[in-house]
KEKEVO-50195 format. One record per residue (C-alpha): y negated, z, x; residue number from 1. Coordinates in Angstrom, 3 decimals. Example, Ala and Ser with C-alpha at 12.3 -4.5 7.8 and 13.67 -1.06 7.14 Angstrom:
2
<volum py="4.500" pz="7.800" px="12.300" n="1"/>
<volum py="1.060" pz="7.140" px="13.670" n="2"/>
END
This chain:
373
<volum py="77.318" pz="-20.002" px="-90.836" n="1"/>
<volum py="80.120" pz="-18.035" px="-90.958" n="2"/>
<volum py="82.172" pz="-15.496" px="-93.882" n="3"/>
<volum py="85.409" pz="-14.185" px="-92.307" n="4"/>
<volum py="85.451" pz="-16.811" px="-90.053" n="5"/>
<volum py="84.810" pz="-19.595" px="-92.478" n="6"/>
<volum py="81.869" pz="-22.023" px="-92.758" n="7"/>
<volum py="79.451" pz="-21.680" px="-95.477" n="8"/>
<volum py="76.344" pz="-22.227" px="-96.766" n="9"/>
<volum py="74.736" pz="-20.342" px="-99.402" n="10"/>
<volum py="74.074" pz="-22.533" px="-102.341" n="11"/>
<volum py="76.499" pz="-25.381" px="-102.650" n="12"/>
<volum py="78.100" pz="-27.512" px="-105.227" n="13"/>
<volum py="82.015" pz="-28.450" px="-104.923" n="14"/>
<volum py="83.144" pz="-32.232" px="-104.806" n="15"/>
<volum py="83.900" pz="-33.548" px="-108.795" n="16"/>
<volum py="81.662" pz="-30.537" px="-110.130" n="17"/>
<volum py="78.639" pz="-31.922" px="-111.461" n="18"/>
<volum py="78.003" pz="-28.931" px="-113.939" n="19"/>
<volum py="77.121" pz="-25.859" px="-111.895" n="20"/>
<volum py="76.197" pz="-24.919" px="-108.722" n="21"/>
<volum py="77.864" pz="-22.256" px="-106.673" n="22"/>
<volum py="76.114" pz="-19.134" px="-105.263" n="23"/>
<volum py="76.806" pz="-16.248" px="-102.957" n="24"/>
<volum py="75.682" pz="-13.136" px="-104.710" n="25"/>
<volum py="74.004" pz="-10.847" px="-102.782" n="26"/>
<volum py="73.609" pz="-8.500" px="-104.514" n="27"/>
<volum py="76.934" pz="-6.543" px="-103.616" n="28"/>
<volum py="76.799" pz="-6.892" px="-99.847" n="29"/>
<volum py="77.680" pz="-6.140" px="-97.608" n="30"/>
<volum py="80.797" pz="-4.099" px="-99.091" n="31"/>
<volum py="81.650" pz="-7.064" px="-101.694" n="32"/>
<volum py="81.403" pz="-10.674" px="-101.455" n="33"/>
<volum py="81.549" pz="-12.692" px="-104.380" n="34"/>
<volum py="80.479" pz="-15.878" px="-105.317" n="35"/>
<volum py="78.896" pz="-16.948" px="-108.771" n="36"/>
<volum py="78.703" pz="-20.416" px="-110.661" n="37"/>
<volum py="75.363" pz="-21.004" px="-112.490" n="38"/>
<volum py="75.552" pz="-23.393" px="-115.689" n="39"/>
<volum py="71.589" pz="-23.556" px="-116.739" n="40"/>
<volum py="68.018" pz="-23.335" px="-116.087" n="41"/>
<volum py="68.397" pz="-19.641" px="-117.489" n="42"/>
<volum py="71.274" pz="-18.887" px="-115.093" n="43"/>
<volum py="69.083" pz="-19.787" px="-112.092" n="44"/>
<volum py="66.043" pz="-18.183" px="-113.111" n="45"/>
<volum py="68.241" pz="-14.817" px="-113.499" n="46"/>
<volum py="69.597" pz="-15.370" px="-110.108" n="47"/>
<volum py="66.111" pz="-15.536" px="-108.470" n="48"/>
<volum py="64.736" pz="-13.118" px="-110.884" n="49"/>
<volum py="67.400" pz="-10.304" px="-110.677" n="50"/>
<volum py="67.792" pz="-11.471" px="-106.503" n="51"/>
<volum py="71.098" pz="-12.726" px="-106.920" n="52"/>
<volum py="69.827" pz="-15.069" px="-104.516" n="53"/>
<volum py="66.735" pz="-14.050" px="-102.841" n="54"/>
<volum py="64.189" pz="-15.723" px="-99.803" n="55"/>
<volum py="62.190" pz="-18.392" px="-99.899" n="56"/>
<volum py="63.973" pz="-21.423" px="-98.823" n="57"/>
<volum py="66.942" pz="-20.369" px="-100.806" n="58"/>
<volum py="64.602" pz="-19.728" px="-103.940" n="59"/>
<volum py="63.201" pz="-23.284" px="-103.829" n="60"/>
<volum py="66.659" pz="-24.534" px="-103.489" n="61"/>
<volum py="67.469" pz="-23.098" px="-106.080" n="62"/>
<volum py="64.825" pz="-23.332" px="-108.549" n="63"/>
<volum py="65.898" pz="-27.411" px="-107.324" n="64"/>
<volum py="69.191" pz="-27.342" px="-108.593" n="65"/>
<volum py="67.942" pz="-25.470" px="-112.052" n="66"/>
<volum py="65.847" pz="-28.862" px="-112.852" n="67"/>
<volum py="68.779" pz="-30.418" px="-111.965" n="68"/>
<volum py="70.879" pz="-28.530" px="-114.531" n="69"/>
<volum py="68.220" pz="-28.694" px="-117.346" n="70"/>
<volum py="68.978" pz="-32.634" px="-116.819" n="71"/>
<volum py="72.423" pz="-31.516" px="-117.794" n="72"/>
<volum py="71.489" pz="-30.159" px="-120.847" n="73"/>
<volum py="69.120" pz="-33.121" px="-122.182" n="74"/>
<volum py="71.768" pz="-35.382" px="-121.382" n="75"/>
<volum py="74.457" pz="-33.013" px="-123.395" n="76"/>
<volum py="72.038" pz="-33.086" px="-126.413" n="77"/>
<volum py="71.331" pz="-36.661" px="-126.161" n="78"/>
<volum py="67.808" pz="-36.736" px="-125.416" n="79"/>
<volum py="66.051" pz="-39.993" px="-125.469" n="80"/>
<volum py="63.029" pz="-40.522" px="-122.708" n="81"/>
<volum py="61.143" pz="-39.108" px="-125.323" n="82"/>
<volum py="57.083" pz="-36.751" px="-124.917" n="83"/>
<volum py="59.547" pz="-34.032" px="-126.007" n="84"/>
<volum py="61.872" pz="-34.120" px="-123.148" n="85"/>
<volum py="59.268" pz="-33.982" px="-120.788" n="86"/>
<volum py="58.051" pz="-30.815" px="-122.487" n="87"/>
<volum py="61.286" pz="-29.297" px="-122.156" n="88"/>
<volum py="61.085" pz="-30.038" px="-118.729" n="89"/>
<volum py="57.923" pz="-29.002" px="-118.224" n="90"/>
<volum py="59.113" pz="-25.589" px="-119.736" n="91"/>
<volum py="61.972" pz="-25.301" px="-117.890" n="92"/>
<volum py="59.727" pz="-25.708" px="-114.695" n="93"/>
<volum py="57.567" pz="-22.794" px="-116.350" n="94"/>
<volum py="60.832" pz="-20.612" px="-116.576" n="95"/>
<volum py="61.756" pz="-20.763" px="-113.113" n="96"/>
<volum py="58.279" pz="-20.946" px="-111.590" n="97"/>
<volum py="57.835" pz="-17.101" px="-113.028" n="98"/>
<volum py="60.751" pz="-15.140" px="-111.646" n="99"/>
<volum py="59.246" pz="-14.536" px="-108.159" n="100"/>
<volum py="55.177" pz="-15.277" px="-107.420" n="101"/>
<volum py="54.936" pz="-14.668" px="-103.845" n="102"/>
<volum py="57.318" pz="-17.385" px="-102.778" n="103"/>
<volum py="55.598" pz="-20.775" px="-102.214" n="104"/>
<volum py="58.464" pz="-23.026" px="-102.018" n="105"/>
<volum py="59.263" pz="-22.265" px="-105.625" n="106"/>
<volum py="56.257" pz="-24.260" px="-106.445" n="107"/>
<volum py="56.893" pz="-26.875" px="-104.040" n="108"/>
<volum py="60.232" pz="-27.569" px="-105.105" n="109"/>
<volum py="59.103" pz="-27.464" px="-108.921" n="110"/>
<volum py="56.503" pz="-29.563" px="-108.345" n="111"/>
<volum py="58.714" pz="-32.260" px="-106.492" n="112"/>
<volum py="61.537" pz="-32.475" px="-109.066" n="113"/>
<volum py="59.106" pz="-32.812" px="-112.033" n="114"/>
<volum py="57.308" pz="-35.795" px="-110.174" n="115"/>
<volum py="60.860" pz="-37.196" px="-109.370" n="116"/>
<volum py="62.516" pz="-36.960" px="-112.867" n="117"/>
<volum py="58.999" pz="-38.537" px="-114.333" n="118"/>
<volum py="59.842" pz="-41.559" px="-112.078" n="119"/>
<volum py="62.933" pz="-41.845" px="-113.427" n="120"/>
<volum py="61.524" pz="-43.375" px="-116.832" n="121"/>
<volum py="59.819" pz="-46.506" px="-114.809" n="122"/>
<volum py="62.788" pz="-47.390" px="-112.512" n="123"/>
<volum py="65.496" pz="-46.863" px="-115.816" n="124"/>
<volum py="67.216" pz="-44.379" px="-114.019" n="125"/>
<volum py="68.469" pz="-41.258" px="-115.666" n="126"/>
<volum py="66.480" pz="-37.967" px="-114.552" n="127"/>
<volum py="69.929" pz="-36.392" px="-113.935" n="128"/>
<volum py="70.203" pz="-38.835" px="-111.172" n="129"/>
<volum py="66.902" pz="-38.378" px="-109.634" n="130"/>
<volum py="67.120" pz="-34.888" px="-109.928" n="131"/>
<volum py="70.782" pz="-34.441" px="-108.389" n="132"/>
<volum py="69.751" pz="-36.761" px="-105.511" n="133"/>
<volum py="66.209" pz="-34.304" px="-105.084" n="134"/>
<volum py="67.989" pz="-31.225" px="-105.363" n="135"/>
<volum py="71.000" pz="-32.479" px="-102.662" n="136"/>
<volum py="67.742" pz="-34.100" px="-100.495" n="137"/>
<volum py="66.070" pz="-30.092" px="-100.335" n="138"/>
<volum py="69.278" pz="-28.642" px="-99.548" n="139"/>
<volum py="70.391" pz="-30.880" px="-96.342" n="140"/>
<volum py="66.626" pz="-31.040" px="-95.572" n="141"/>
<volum py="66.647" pz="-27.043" px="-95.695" n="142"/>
<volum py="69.587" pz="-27.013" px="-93.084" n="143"/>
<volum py="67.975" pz="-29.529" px="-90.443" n="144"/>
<volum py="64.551" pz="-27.741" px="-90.981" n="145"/>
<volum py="65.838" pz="-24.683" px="-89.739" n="146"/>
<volum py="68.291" pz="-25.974" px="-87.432" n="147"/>
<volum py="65.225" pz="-27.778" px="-85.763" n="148"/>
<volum py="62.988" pz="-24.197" px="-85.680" n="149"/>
<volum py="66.181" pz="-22.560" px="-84.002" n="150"/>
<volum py="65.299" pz="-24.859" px="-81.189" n="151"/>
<volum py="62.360" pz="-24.453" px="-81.163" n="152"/>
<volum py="62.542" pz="-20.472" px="-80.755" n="153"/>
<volum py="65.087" pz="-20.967" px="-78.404" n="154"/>
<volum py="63.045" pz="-22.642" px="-75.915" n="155"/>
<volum py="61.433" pz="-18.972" px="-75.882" n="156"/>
<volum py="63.992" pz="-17.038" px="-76.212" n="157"/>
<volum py="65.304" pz="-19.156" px="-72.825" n="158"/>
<volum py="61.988" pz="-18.258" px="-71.531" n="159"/>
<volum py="62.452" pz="-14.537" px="-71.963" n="160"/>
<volum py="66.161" pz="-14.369" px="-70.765" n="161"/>
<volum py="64.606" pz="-16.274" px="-67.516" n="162"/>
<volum py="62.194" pz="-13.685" px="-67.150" n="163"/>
<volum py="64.410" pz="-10.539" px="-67.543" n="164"/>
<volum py="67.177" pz="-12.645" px="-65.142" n="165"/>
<volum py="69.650" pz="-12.981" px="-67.666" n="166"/>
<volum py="69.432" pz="-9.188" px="-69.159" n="167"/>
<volum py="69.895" pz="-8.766" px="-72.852" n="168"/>
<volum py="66.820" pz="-10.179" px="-74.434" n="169"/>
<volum py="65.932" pz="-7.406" px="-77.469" n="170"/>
<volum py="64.761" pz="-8.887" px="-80.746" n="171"/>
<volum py="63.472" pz="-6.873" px="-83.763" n="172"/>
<volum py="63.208" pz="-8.720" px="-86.431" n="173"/>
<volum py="62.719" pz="-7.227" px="-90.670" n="174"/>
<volum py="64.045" pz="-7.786" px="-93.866" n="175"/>
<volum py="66.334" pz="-10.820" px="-93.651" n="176"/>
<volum py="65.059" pz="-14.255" px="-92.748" n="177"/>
<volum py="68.592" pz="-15.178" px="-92.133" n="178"/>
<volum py="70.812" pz="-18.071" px="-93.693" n="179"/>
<volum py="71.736" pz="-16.017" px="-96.498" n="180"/>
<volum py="67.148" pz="-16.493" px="-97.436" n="181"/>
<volum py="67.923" pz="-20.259" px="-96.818" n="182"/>
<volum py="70.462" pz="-23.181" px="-97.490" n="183"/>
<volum py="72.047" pz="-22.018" px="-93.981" n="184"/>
<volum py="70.744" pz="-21.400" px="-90.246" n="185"/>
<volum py="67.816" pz="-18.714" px="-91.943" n="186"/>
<volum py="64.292" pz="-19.214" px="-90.211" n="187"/>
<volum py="63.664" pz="-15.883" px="-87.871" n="188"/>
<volum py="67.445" pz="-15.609" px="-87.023" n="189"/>
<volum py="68.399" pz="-18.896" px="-86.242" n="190"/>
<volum py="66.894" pz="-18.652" px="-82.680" n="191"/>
<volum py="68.987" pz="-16.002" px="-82.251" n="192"/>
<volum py="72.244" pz="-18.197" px="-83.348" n="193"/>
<volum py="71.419" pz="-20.837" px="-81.171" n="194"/>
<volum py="70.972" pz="-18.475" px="-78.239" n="195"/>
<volum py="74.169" pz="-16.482" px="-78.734" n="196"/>
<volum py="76.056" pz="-19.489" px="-78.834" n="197"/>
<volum py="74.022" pz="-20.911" px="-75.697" n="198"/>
<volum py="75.829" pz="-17.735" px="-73.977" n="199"/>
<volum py="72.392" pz="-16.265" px="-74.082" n="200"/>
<volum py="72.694" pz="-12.544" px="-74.245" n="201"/>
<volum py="70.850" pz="-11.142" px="-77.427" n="202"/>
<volum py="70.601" pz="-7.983" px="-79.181" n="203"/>
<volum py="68.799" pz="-7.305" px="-82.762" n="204"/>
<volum py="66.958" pz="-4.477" px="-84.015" n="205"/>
<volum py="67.780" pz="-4.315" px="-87.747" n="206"/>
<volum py="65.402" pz="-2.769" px="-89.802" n="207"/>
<volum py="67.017" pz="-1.639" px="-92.402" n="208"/>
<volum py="63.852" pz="-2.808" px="-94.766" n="209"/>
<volum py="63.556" pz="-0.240" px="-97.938" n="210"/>
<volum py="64.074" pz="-0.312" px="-101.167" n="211"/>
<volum py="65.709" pz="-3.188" px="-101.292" n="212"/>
<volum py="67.626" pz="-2.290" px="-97.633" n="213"/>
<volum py="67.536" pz="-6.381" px="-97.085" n="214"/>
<volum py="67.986" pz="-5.800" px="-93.343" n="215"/>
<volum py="70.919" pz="-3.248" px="-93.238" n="216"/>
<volum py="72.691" pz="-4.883" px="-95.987" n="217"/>
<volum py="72.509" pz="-8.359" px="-95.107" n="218"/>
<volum py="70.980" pz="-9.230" px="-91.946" n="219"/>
<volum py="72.895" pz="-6.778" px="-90.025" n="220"/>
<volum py="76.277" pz="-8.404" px="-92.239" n="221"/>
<volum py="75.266" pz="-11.586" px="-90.971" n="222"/>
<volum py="74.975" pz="-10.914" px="-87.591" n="223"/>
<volum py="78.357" pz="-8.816" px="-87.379" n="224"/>
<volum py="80.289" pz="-12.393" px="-89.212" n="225"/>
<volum py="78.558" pz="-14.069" px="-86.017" n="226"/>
<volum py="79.661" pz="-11.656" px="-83.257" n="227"/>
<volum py="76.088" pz="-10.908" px="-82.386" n="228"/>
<volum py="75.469" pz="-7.583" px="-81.350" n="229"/>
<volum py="73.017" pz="-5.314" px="-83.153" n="230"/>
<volum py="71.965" pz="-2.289" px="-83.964" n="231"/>
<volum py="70.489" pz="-0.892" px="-87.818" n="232"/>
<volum py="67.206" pz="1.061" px="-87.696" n="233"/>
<volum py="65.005" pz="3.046" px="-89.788" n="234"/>
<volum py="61.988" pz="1.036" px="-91.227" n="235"/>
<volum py="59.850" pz="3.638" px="-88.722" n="236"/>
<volum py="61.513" pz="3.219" px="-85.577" n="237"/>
<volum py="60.509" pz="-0.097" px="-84.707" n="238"/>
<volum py="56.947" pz="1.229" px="-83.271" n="239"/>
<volum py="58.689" pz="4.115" px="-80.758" n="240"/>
<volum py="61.284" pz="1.477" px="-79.909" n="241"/>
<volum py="58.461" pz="-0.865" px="-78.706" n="242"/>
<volum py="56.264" pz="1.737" px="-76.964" n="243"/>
<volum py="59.476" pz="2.925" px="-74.697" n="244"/>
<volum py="60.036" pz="-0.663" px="-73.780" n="245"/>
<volum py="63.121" pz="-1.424" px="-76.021" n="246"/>
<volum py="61.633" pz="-4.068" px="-77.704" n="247"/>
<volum py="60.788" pz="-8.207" px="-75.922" n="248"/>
<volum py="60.028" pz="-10.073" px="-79.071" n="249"/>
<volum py="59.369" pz="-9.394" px="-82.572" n="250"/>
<volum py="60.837" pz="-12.470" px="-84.947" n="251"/>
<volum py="60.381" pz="-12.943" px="-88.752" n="252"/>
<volum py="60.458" pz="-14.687" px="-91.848" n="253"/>
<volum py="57.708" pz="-15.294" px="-94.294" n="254"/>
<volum py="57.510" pz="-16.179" px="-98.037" n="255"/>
<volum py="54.368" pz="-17.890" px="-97.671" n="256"/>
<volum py="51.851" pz="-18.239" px="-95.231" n="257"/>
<volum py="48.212" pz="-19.509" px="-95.898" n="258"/>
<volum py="46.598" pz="-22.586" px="-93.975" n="259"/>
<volum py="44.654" pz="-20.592" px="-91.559" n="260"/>
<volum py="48.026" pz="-18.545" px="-90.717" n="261"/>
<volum py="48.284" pz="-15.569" px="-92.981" n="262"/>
<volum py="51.478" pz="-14.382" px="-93.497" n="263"/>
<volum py="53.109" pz="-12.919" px="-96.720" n="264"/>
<volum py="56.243" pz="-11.237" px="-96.064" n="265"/>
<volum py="58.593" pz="-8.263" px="-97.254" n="266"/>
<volum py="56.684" pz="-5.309" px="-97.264" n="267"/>
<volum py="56.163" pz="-3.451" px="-93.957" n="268"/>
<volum py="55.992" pz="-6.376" px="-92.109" n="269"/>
<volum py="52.237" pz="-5.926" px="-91.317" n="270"/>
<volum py="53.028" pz="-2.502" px="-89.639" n="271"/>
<volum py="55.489" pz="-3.959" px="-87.352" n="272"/>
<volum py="52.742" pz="-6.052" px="-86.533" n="273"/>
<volum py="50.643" pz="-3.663" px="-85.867" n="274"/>
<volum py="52.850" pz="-1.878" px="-83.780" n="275"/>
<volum py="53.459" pz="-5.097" px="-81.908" n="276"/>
<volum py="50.281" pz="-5.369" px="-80.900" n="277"/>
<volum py="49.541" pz="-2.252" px="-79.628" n="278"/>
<volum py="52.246" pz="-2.368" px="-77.531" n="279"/>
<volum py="52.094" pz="-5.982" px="-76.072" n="280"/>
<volum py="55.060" pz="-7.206" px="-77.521" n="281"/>
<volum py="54.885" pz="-10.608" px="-78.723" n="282"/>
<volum py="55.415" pz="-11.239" px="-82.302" n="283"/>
<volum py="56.487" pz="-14.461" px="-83.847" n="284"/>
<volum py="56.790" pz="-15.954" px="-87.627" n="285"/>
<volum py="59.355" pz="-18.526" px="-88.366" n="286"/>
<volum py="58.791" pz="-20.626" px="-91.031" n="287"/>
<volum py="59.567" pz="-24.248" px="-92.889" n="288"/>
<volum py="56.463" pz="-26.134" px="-93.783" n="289"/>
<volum py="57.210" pz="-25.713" px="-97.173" n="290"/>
<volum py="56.054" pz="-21.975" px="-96.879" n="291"/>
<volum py="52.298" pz="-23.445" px="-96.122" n="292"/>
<volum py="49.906" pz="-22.948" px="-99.161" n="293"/>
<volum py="47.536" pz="-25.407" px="-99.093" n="294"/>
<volum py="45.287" pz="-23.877" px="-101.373" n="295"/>
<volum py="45.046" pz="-20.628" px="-99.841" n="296"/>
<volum py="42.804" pz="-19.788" px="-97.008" n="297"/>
<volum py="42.959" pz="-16.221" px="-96.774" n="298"/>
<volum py="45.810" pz="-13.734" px="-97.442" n="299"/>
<volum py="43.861" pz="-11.613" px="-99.530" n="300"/>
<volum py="44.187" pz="-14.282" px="-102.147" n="301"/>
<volum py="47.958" pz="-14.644" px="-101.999" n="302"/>
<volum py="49.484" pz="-12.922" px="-105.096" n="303"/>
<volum py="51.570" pz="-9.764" px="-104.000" n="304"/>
<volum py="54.797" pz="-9.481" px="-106.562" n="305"/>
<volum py="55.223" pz="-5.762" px="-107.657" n="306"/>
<volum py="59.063" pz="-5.614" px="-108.561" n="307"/>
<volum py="60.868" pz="-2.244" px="-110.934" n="308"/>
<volum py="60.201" pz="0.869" px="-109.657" n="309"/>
<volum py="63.726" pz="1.955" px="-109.759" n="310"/>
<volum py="64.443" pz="-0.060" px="-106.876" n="311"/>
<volum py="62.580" pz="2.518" px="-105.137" n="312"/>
<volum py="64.182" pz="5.554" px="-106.893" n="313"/>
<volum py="67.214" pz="4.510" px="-106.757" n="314"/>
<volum py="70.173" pz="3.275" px="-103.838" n="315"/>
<volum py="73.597" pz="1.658" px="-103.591" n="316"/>
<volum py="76.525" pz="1.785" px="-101.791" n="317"/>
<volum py="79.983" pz="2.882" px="-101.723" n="318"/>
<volum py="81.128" pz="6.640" px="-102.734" n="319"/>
<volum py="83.580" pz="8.266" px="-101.329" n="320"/>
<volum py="86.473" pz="6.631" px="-103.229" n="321"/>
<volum py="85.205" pz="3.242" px="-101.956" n="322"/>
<volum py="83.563" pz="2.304" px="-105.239" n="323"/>
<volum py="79.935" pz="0.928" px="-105.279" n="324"/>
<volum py="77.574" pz="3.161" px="-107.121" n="325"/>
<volum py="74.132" pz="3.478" px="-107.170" n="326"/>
<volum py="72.172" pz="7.037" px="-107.033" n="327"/>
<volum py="68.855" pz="8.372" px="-108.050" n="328"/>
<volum py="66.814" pz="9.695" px="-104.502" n="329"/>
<volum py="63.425" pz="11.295" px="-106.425" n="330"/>
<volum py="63.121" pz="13.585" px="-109.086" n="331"/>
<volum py="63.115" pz="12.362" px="-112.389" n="332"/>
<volum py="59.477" pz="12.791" px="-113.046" n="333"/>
<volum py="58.307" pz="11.465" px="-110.052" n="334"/>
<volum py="56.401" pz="7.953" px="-110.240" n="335"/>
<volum py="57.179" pz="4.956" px="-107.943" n="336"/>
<volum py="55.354" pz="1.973" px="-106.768" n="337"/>
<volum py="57.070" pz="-1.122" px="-105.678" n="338"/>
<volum py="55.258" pz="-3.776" px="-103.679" n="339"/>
<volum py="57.281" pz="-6.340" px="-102.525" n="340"/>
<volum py="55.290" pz="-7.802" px="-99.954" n="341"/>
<volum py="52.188" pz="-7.412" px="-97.671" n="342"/>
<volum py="50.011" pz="-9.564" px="-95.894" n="343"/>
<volum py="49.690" pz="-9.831" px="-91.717" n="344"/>
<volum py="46.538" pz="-10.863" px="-90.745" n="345"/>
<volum py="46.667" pz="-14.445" px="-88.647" n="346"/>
<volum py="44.748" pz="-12.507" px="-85.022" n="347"/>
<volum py="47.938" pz="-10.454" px="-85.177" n="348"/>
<volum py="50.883" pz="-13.173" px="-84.802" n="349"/>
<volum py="51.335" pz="-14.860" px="-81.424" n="350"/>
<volum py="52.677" pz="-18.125" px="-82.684" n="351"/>
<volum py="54.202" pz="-20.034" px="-85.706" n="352"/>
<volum py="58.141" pz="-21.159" px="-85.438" n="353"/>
<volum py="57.766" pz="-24.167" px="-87.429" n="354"/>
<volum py="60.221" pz="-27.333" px="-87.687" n="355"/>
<volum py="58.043" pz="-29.345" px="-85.379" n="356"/>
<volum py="57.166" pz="-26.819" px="-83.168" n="357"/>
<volum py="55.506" pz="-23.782" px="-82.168" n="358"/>
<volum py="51.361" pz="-23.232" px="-83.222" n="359"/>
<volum py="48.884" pz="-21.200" px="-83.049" n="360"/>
<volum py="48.422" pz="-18.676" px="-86.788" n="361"/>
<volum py="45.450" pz="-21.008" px="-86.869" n="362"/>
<volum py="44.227" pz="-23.676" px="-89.369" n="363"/>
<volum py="43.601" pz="-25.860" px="-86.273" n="364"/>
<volum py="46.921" pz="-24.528" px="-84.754" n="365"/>
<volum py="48.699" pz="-25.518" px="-87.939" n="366"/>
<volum py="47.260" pz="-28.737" px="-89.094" n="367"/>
<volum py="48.207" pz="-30.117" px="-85.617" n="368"/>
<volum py="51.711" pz="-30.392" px="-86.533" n="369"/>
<volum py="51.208" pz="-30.662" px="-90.557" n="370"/>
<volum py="49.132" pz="-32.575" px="-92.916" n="371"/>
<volum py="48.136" pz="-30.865" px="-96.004" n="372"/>
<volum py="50.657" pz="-31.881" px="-98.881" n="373"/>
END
């Protein structure tokens, strides 16, 4: 997608670079946008850790490219194929795997480069090899995933636009689930890509999704790169914009989503949900395969991350001089809780967006299209 009118994707490496990857940090957006080179397994666990880089396609990407780098650093300290190097592996893995618990394609993409780089010993290839070629495999395969649930969504956005006889089709959506959560494309907003540049006409409600303020700061950036009109809204406005009518679809993201259609996602999600269904406004998940748990049945059991309080206490953005600064909002003595996700119940979501179609939040729904992995 597009920064200032150029092409980008979010993690990338450069052509001759084989020693660092290159990130957008998101952190200072939308007033700032800077890009960051990380060097080592630490440097990539920071960046998921600290949200440098943040969703759950982009985390697993990520977390791909750190194995990749701890390669690096065997093959700087010349390493044999020794039971040692395969523990440092296995603790590099453990090093990544903690920064963020609610995001299931971290363990998926952990899982696959520490099955690849063990190959590497019987086929007398070099792990760095196997690990470069796994970690460039899960970033294309990130862009053509989403790409393909794009067209998926499409086909009912199309539907909608039919419906309404060309109108403005209005989509809330929360948090982002955009292609700054993925490799590029995102999951819940690349529907609404692929219809704006179908010459569908589309409009977004952008929650602005507290503390973190995910959706005001980088969904609603995304969408104003893109030309796509939208409008930012207070986490609580989504349910009076859907009872007055303002509202055709509900879209977003999840981190992970159990086999019988649970869905983790940021926090407040569930409410929207809620509202959704109270109001009969259809409300979709868009998701990668790779965000199926296969071990988890019900949401209950999906662990919820609780991040630092002081993202709740505290907000940033620009003063008055134009500098970024970041302020208390609550008194000093005041405690804060911070959740970073919640749960919405499967009988609440009216479909999955997935790469090979659209399903039923059902375990039959979803093993019709996916085989347990």
């Amino acid at each position: 997608m597009k920064v200032n009118g150029q092409a980008h994707h979010s993690i990338w490496m450069k052509e001759g670079e084989t020693d660092r990857v290159y990130i957008i940090d998101q952190r200072p957006l939308p007033h700032e946008f800077k890009v960051l080179s990380l060097r080592t397994v630490e440097d990539c666990a920071r960046a998921i850790k600290e949200m440098w880089v943040r969703g759950a396609p982009l985390i697993g990407a990520t977390a791909a490219f750190g194995m990749y780098l701890a390669t690096q650093a065997v093959e700087r300290q010349n390493h044999s194929i020794a039971a040692d190097v395969d523990a440092y592996y296995q603790r590099a893995a453990k090093i990544l795997l903690k920064t963020r618990p609610t995001a299931v394609n971290l363990q998926w993409a952990l899982k696959k480069q520490l099955h690849i780089i063990k190959q590497a010993v019987a086929v007398l290839e070099t792990e760095q090899q196997y690990a470069l070629r796994t970690a460039l495999s899960i970033h294309a395969g990130d862009i053509a995933t989403n790409h393909s649930i794009g067209k998926y969504g499409l086909d009912i956005l199309k539907a909608i636009s039919e419906k309404k006889k060309g109108d403005t089709i209005h989509i809330l959506t929360h948090c982002n689930a955009g292609w700054l959560a993925t490799v590029d494309y995102g999951t819940a907003t690349a529907p609404i890509y692929l219809a704006h540049q179908a010459g569908i006409k589309v409009h977004v409600w952008v929650d602005e999704t507290r503390p973190r303020n995910q959706g005001a700061r980088i969904t609603a950036w995304e969408l104003g790169q893109e030309g796509i009109p939208h409008t930012v809204i207070a986490d609580n406005v989504g349910g009076h914009l859907m009872q007055q009518g303002m509202v055709d679809i509900c879209i977003v993201g999840t981190d992970r989503t159990t086999y019988k259609g649970d869905v983790a996602n940021k926090i407040g999600t569930y409410l929207k949900a809620l509202a959704a269904k109270d109001n009969g406004v259809p409300f979709y998940v868009a998701l990668p395969s790779s965000t199926i748990d296969w071990e988890i049945a019900n949401g209950k059991d999906i662990p919820i991350e609780q991040r630092s309080a002081e993202e709740v206490t505290h907000i940033q953005g620009l003063d008055k001089h134009g500098v970024l600064t970041q302020v208390r909002l609550t008194p000093a003595n005041s405690k804060a809780v911070n959740y970073g996700f919640d749960v919405t119940p499967a009988h609440l979501v009216s479909g999955l967006i997935t790469e090979r179609g659209v399903c039923a939040a059902s375990e039959e729904g979803i093993r019709q299209l996916f085989r347990p992995v």
